[in-house]
C-alpha positions as CSV (number, residue, x, y, z in Angstrom):
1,X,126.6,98.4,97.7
2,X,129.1,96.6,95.5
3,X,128.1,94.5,92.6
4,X,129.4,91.1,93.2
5,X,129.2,88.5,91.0
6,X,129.7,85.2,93.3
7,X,127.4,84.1,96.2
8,X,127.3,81.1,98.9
9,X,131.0,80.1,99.8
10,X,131.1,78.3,103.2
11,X,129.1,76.8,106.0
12,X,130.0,77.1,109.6
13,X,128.1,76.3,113.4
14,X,129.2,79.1,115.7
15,X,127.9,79.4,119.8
16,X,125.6,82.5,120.0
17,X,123.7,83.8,123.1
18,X,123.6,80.5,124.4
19,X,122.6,78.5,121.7
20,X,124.1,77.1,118.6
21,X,123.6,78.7,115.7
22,X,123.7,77.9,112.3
23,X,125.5,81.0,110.0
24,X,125.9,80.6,106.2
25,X,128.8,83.3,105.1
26,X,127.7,85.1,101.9
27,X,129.1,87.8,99.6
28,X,129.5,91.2,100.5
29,X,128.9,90.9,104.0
30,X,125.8,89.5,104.7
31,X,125.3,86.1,106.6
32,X,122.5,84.1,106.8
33,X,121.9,83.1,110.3
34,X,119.5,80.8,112.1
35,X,119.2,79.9,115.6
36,X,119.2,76.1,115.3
37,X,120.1,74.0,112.2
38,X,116.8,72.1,111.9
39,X,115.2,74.8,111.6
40,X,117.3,76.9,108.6
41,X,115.6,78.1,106.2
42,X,116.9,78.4,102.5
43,X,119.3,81.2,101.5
44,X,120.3,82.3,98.2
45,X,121.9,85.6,97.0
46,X,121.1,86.6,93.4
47,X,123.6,89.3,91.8
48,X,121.5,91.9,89.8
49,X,122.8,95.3,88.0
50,X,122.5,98.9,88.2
51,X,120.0,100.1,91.0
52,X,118.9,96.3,92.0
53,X,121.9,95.3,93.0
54,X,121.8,92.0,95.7
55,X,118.3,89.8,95.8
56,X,118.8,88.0,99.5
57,X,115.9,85.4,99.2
58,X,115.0,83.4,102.4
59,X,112.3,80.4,101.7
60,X,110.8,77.3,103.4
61,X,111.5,73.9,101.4
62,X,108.3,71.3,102.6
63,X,108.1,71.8,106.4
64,X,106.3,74.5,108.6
65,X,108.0,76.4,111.1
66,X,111.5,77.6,109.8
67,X,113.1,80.5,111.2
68,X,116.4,82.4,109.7
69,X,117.7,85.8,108.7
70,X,119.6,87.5,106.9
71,X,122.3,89.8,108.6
72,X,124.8,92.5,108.0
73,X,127.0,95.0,110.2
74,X,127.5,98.6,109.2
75,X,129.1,101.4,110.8
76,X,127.5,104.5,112.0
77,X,128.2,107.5,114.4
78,X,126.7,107.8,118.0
79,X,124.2,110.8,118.3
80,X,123.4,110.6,114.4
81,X,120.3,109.9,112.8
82,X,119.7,107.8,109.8
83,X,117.1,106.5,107.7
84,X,116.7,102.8,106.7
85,X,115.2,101.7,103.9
86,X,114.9,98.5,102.7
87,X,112.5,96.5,100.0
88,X,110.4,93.4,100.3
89,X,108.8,90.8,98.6
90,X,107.2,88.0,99.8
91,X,105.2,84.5,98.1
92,X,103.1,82.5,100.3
93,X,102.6,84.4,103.1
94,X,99.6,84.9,105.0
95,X,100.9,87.6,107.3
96,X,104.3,89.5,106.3
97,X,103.9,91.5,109.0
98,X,104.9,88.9,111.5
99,X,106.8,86.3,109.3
100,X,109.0,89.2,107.0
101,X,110.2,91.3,109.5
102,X,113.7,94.0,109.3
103,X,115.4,95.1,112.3
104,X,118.5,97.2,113.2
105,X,120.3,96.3,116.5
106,X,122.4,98.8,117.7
107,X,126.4,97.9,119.0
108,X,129.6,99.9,120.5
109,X,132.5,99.2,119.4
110,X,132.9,95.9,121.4
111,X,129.5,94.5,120.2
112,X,127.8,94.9,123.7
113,X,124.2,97.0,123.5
114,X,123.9,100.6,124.2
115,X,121.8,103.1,126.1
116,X,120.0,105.6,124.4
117,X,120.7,109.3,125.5
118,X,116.6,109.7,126.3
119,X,115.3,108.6,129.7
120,X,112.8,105.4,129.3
121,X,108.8,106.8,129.6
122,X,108.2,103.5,131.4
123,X,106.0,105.0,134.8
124,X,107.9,102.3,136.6
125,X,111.0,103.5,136.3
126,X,110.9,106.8,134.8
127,X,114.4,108.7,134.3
128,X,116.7,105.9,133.7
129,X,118.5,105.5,130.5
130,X,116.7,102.3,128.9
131,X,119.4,99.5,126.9
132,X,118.6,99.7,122.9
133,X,116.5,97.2,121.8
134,X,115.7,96.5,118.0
135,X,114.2,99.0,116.1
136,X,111.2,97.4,114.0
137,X,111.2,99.8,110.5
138,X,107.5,99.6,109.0
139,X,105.9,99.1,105.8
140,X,105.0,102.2,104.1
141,X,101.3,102.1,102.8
142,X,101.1,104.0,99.5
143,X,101.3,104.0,96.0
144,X,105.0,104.7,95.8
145,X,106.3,102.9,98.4
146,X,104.4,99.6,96.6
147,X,105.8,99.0,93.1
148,X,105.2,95.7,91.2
149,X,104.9,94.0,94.8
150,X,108.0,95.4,96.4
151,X,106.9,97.0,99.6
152,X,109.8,99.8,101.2
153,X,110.0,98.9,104.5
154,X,111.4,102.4,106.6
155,X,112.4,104.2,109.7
156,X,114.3,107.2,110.8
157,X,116.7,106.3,113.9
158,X,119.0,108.3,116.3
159,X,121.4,106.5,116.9
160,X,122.4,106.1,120.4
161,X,125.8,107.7,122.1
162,X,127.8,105.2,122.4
163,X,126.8,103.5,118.9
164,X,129.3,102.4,116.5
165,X,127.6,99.4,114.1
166,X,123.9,98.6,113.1
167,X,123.4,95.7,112.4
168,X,120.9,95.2,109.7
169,X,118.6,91.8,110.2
170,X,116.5,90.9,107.1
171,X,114.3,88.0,108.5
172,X,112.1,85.3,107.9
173,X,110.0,83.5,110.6
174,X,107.7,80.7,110.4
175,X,106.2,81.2,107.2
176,X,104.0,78.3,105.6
177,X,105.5,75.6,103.8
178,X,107.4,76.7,100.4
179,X,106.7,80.3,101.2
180,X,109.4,83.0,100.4
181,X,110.4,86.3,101.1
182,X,112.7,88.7,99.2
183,X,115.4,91.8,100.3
184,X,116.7,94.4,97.8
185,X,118.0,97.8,97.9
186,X,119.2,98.0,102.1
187,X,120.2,101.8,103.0
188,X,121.2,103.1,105.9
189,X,122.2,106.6,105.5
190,X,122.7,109.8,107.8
191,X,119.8,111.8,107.6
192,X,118.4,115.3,109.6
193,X,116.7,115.2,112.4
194,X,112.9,114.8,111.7
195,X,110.9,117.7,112.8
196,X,108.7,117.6,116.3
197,X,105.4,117.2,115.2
198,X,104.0,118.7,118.5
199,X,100.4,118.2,119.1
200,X,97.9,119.6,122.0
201,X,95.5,117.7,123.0
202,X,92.5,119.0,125.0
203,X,89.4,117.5,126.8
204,X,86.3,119.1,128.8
205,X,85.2,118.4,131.5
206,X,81.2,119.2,131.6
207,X,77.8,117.8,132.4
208,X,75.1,119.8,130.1
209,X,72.4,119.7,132.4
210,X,70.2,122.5,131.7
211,X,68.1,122.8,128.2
212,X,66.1,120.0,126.6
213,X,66.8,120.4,123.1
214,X,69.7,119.2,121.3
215,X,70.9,123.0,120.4
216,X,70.3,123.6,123.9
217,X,72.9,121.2,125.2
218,X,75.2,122.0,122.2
219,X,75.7,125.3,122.8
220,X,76.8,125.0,126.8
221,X,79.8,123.9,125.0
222,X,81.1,126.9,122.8
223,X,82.9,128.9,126.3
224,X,84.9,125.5,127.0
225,X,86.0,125.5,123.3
226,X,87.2,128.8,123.4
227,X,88.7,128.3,126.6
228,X,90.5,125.5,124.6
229,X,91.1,127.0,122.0
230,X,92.6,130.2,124.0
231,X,95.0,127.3,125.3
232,X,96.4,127.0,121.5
233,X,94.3,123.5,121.6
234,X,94.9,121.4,118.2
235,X,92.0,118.8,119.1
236,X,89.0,119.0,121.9
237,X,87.3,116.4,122.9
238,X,83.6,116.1,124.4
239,X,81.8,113.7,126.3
240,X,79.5,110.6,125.1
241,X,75.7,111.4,123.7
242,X,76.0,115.3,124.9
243,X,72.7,116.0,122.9
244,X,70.6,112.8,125.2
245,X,72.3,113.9,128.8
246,X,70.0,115.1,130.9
247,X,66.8,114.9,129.2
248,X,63.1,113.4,129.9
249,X,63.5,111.7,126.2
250,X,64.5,108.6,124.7
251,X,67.9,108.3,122.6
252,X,65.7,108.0,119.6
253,X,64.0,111.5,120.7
254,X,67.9,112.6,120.5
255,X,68.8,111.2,117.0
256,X,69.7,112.8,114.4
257,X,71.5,112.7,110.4
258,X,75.2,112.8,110.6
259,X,75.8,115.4,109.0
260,X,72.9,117.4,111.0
261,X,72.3,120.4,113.0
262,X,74.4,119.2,115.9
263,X,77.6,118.9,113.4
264,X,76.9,121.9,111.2
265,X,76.7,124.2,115.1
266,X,80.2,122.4,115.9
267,X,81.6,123.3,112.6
268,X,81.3,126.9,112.8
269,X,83.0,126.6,116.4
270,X,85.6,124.5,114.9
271,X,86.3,126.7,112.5
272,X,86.1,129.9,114.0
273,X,88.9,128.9,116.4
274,X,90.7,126.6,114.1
275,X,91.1,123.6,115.7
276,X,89.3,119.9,115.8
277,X,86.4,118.7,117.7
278,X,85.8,115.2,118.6
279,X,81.2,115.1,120.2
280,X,79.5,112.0,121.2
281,X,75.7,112.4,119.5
282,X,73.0,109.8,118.2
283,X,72.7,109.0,115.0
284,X,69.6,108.7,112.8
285,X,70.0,106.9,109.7
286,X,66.5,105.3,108.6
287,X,64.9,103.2,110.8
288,X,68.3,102.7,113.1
289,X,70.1,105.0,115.5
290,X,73.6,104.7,116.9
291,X,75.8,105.9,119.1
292,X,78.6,107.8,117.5
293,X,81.3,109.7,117.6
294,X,82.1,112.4,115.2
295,X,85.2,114.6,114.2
296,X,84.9,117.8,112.9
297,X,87.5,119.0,110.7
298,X,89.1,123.0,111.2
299,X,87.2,123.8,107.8
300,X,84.4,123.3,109.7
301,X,83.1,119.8,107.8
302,X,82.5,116.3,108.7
303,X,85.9,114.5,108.8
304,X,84.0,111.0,110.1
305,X,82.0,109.6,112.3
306,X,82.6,106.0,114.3
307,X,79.4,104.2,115.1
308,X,79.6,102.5,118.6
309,X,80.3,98.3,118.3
310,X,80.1,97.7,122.2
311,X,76.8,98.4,123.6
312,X,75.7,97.9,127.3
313,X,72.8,96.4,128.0
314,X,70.8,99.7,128.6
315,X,71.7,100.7,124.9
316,X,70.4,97.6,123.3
317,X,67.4,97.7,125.5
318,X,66.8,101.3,124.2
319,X,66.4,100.2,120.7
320,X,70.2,101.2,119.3
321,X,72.2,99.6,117.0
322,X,76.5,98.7,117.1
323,X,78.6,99.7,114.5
324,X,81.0,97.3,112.7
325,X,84.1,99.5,111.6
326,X,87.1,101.3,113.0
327,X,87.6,103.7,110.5
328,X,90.9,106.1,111.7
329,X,91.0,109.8,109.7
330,X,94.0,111.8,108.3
331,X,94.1,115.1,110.1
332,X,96.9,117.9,110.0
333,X,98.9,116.4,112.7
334,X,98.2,112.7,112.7
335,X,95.7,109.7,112.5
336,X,93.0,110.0,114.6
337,X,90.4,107.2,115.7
338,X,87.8,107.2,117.9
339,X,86.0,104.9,120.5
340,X,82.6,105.5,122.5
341,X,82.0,104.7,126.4
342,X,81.3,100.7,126.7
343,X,84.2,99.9,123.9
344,X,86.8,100.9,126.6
345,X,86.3,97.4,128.4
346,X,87.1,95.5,125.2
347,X,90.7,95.5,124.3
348,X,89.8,94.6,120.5
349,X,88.5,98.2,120.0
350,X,91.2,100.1,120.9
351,X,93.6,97.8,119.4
352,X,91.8,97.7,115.9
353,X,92.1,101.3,115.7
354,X,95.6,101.3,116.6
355,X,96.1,98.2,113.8
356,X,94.7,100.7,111.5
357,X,97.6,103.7,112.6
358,X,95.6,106.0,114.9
359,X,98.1,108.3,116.7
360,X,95.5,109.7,118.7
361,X,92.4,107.7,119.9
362,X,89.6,110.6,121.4
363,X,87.0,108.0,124.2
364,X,83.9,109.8,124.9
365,X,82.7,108.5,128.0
366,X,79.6,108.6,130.5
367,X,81.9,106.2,132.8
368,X,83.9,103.8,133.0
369,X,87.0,102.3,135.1
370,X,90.2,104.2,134.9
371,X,92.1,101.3,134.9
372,X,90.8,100.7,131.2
373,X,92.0,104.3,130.1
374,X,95.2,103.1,131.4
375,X,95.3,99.9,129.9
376,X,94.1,101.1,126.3
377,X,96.9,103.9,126.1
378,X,99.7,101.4,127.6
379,X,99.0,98.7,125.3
380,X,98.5,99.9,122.1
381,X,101.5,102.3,123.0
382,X,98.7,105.5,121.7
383,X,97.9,108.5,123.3
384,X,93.7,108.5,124.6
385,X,91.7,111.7,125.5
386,X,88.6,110.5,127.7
387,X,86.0,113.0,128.1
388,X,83.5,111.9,131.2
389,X,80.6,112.8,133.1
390,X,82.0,111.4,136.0
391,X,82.8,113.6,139.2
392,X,87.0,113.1,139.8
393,X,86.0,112.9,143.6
394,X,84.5,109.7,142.7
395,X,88.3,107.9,141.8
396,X,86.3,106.5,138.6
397,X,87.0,108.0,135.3
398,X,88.1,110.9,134.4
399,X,88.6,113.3,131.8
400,X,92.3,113.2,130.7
401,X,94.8,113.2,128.3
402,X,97.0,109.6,128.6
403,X,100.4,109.4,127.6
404,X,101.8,106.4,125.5
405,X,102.5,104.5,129.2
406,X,98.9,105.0,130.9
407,X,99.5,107.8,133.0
408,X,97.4,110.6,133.0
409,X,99.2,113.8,131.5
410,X,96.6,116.2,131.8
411,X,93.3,115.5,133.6
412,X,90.1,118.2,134.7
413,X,89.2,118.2,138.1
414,X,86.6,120.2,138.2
415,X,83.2,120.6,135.6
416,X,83.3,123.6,133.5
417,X,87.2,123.2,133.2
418,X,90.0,122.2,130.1
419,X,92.6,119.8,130.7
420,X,95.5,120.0,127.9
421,X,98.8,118.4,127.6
422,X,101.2,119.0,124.4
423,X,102.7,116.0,123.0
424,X,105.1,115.2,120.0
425,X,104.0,112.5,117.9
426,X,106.9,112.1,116.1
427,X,109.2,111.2,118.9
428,X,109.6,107.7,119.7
429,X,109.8,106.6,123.2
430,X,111.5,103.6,124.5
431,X,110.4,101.1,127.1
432,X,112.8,99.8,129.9
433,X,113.3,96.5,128.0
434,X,110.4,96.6,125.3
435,X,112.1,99.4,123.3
436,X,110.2,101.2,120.9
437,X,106.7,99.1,122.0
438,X,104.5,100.3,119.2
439,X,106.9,99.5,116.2
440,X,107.3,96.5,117.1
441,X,103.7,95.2,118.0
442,X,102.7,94.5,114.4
443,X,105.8,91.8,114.7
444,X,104.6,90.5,118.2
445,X,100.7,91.2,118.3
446,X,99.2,87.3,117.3
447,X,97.2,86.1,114.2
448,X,93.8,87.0,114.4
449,X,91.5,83.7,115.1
450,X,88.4,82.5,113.3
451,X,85.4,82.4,115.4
């Protein structure tokens, strides 16, 4: 990027997309562009040195509201990927994530959108080359992407076909009065391809009927983990509270310490085949019990645990208590969160783990409706592996892998079986219209109400 040493030259109204819109021209390039001149924002360019370069600031002078951005065309080749980086400060704000936002728009050569080469994933109209829609870079949550409170804001991109210009939009939207936010450093730059990162994902499909001890009801579950694991499986999944079902008892006759017997007989399976395990059990910590949820790590240890928040009325009447997190783990291939039965009918589970950057979300489940499975994946744009109790002849739940759209990708038909489907999370998938749904919900998902 050049140095420049002048800024704001000229100020000009041009008709855009049906609307007036207010564009302040700028050196080097960049414009700053709002949609209606009452509600333009504050530009300024500031001329740095050496590796800073150009500051674009964008700030709100007394009123609420404003809404402008910062914009810049550069050229790129169809069927190449780059990586954007950008920097970002912001003053004031409440939420960056929906009021400091960076795009990319991608254009051919007469400024009109573009396809992508990859067929939308949209079930409703599956195989048709979606329109590009802005990409949404994200914030990148570590140590170095933070540095005296300039956040990179990232994203690797394949360009589409028929792509000739990005255009770079730098924005600022609604932010409180005399709030600010600040750009630095903007790359766009050919890059490799990023490796697949491809992931199978396995659930069972069992009842563990026979046996009354916990051990007893642990161990019917070692064949279907091999069986799994046979199937190259990366995670498995079992179903909700296997160490209650089918017992005389209580859930507090059930309970146990997390870590515990249960966990420690899981480890050795997940170790001996390599792979992780996601078991529904009760907890016993004190006086309390809960219903949890624990992964189990390929080293055979305790990765987490996730204590149930939505409990049914039988639950509460049996004396257990809800959880109040939605803790999400690092594992080899991804984030993984977790979810138990009853949280499937609350949208703000699922979505709080997906807030929180689970790839994967594993749903032990007794029962539930399908339609919820569908709805959580879809939604949160996040793959869900349900594993249920419930006979598939019974068109309730069932035990499945779901893709990022709500279809089922793998389901088990039949108790005493392994459903798996293999997915890549590092391949984005576009939506007919929505475009790359997931990047850009942390934009588009609304600010959290006080209750």
């Amino acid at each position: 990027m050049r140095d420049l040493r002048y800024s704001v030259v000229l100020m000009v109204l041009v008709a855009s997309q049906g609307f007036i819109s207010s564009t302040l021209l700028v050196a080097d390039d960049w414009q700053g562009v709002a949609a209606r001149d009452e509600i333009k924002p504050i530009f300024q360019a500031l001329h740095g040195s050496g590796d800073d370069g150009l500051e674009l600031t964008i700030s709100a002078d007394h009123r609420e509201g404003l809404n402008g951005h910062w914009q810049k065309s550069f050229s790129v080749h169809g069927g190449q990927h780059y990586r954007f980086s950008v920097l970002r400060k912001t003053d004031g704000m409440d939420y960056p994530r929906r009021s400091a936002v960076a795009r990319i728009l991608w254009r051919n050569q007469d400024g009109h959108k573009v396809t992508h080469a990859e067929p939308a994933i949209d079930s409703f109209r599956r195989g048709i080359r979606p329109q590009s829609e802005p990409e949404f870079p994200a914030p990148v949550d570590s140590d170095e992407g933070n540095v005296d409170g300039w956040q990179e804001i990232t994203g690797v991109y394949l360009a589409p076909p028929d792509a000739t210009t990005a255009i770079v939009e730098l924005h600022f939207r609604w932010g409180p009065p005399k709030s600010s936010v600040h750009w630095k450093q903007v790359r766009i730059e050919e890059c490799a391809a990023p490796e697949p990162n491809l992931v199978r994902l396995a659930t069972i499909h069992y009842q563990p009927r026979d046996g009354e001890t916990s051990m007893d009801k642990c161990v019917q579950f070692a064949p279907l983990i091999a069986q799994a694991a046979d199937q190259k499986a990366d995670l498995v999944v079992l179903p909700e509270t296997l160490t209650y079902y089918g017992t005389k008892g209580t859930y507090a006759d059930a309970a146990e310490t997390i870590p515990g017997a249960s966990t420690e007989y899981f480890g050795k399976l997940a170790k001996q085949h390599d792979l992780y395990i996601v078991a529904g059990l009760i907890e016993r910590a004190g006086h309390l019990i809960y219903n949890v949820a624990v992964l189990i790590g390929p080293d055979g240890s305790l990765v987490g645990k996730y204590r149930k928040v939505c409990l049914p009325r039988g639950e509460i009447e049996g004396g257990i208590m809800p959880g109040n997190e939605y803790p999400v783990f690092e594992t080899r291939f991804g984030k993984v969160g977790m979810m138990v039965c009853y949280d499937g009918f609350f949208p703000e589970v699922a979505r709080e783990l997906s807030n929180n950057g689970a790839d994967v979300i594993a749903w032990p489940v007794w029962g539930c409706n399908p339609l919820l499975a569908q709805a959580r994946a879809c939604e949160n744009h996040v793959y869900v592996v349900s594993s249920t109790y419930t006979k598939s002849t019974d068109n309730w739940i069932r035990s499945a892998v779901y893709g990022l759209d709500g279809t089922a990708l793998a389901a088990a038909d039949e108790f005493g079986t392994v459903a798996i489907a293999e997915v890549d999370l590092n391949q984005p998938h576009h939506w007919h219209s929505l475009g790359d749904f997931k990047a850009q919900l942390p934009a588009h998902r609304p600010i959290p109400t006080a209750r």
